[in-house]
C-alpha positions as CSV (number, residue, x, y, z in Angstrom):
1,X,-12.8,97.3,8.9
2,X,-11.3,100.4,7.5
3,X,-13.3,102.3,9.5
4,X,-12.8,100.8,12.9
5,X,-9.0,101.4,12.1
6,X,-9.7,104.6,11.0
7,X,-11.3,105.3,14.3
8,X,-8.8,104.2,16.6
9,X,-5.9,106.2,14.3
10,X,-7.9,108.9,14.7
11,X,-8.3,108.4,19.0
12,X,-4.8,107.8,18.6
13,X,-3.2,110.6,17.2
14,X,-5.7,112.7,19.6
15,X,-4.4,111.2,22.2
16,X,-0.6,112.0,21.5
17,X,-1.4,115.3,20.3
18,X,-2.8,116.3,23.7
19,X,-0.1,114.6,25.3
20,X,2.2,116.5,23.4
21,X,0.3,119.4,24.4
22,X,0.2,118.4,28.2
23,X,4.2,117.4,28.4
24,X,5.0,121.2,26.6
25,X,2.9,123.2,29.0
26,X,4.5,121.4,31.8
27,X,8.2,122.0,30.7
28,X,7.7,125.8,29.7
29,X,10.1,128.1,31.2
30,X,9.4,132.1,30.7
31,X,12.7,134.0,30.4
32,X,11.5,137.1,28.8
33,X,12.4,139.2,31.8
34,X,16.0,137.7,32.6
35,X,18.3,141.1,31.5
36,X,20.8,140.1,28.8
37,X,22.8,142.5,28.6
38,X,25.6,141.1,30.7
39,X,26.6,137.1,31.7
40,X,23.3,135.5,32.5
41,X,23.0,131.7,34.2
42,X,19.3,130.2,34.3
43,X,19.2,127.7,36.9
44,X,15.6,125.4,36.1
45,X,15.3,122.8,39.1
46,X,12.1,120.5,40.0
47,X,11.9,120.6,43.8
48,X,9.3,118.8,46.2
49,X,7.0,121.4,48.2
50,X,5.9,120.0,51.2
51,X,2.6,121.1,52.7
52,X,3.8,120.9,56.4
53,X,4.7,123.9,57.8
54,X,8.2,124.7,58.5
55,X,7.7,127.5,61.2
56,X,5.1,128.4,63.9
57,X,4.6,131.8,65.8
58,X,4.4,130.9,69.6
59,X,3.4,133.7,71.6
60,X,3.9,134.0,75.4
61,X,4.2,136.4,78.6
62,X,6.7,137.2,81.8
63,X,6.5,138.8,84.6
64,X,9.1,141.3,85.2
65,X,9.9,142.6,88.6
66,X,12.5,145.2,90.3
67,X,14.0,145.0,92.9
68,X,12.3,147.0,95.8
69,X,13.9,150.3,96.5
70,X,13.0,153.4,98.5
71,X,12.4,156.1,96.0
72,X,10.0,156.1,92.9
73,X,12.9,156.9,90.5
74,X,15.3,154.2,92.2
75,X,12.6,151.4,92.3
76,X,11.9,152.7,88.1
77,X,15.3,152.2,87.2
78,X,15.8,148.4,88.8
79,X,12.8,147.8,86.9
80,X,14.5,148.9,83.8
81,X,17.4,146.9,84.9
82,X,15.4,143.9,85.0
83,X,13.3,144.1,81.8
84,X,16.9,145.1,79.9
85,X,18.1,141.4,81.6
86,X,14.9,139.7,80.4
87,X,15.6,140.7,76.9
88,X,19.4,139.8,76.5
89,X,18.2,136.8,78.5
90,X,15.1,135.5,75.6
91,X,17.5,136.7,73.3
92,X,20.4,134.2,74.4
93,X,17.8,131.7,74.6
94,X,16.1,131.9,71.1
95,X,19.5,132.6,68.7
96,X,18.5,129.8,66.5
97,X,14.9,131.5,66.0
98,X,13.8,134.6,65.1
99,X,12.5,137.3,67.6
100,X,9.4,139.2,66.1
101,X,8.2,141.2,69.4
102,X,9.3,141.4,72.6
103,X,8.5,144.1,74.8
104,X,8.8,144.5,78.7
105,X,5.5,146.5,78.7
106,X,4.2,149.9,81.1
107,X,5.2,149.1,84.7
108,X,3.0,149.3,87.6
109,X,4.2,150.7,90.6
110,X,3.2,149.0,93.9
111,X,4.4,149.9,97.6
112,X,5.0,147.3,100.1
113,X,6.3,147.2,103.5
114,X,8.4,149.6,105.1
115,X,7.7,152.1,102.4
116,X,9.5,150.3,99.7
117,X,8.0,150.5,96.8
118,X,8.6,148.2,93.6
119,X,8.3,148.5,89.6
120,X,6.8,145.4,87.7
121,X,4.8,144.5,84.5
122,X,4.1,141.6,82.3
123,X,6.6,141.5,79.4
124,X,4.9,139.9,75.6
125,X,7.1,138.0,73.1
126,X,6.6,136.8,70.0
127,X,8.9,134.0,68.2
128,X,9.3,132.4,65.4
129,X,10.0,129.0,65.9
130,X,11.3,126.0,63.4
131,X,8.9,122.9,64.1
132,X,11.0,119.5,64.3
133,X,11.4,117.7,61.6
134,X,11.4,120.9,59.2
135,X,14.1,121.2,56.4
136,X,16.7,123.5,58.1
């Protein structure tokens, strides 16, 4: 009988001692590198990560046209017009997310009727976007 309870003593105390050793690993903090020279607040807080993603990049395209004109350097510069409008426009639209690219791209020059000729390209954007439901 002495040894059965010597047994379970021993199971026992190995069972708080690596408890003990579970419960200290978990709590240690490391505040070697904190400078102490000066006032000095350490802030420990146990916070929840989620595993959902808080942000996606959406990626997307727009055409961007000038207005015909009769001249190459006329018909250039209402392109320019236009792709500075798209801009301030997609950056009205997205103030709550973050632009990462957006570019209006090399126009193409194409004549039409009655020798008017016209700037255009496809402008790229990239956002970042906050998926609903994400903490804000």
């Amino acid at each position: 009988m002495k040894n059965s309870i010597r047994i379970n003593f021993s199971t026992g105390f190995i069972s708080l001692f690596c408890a003990i050793c579970v419960q200290a690993e978990e709590a240690s903090v490391k505040v070697k590198e904190i400078p102490t020279n000066q006032d000095t607040t350490v802030l420990v807080k146990k916070v929840t990560v989620s595993c959902t993603p808080e942000f996606e990049i959406v990626s997307g395209s727009a055409e961007i046209a000038g207005e015909a004109a009769a001249g190459v350097q006329e018909s250039y510069q209402k392109w320019k017009t236009a792709c500075s409008e798209w801009k301030t426009e997609t950056k009205d639209l997205n103030k709550g997310n973050q632009i990462l690219e957006l570019n209006c791209n090399a126009p193409t020059t194409t004549k039409q009727v009655n020798d008017l000729q016209s700037h255009r390209s496809t402008g790229t954007y990239k956002l970042k976007v906050q998926i609903k439901g994400g903490s804000q």
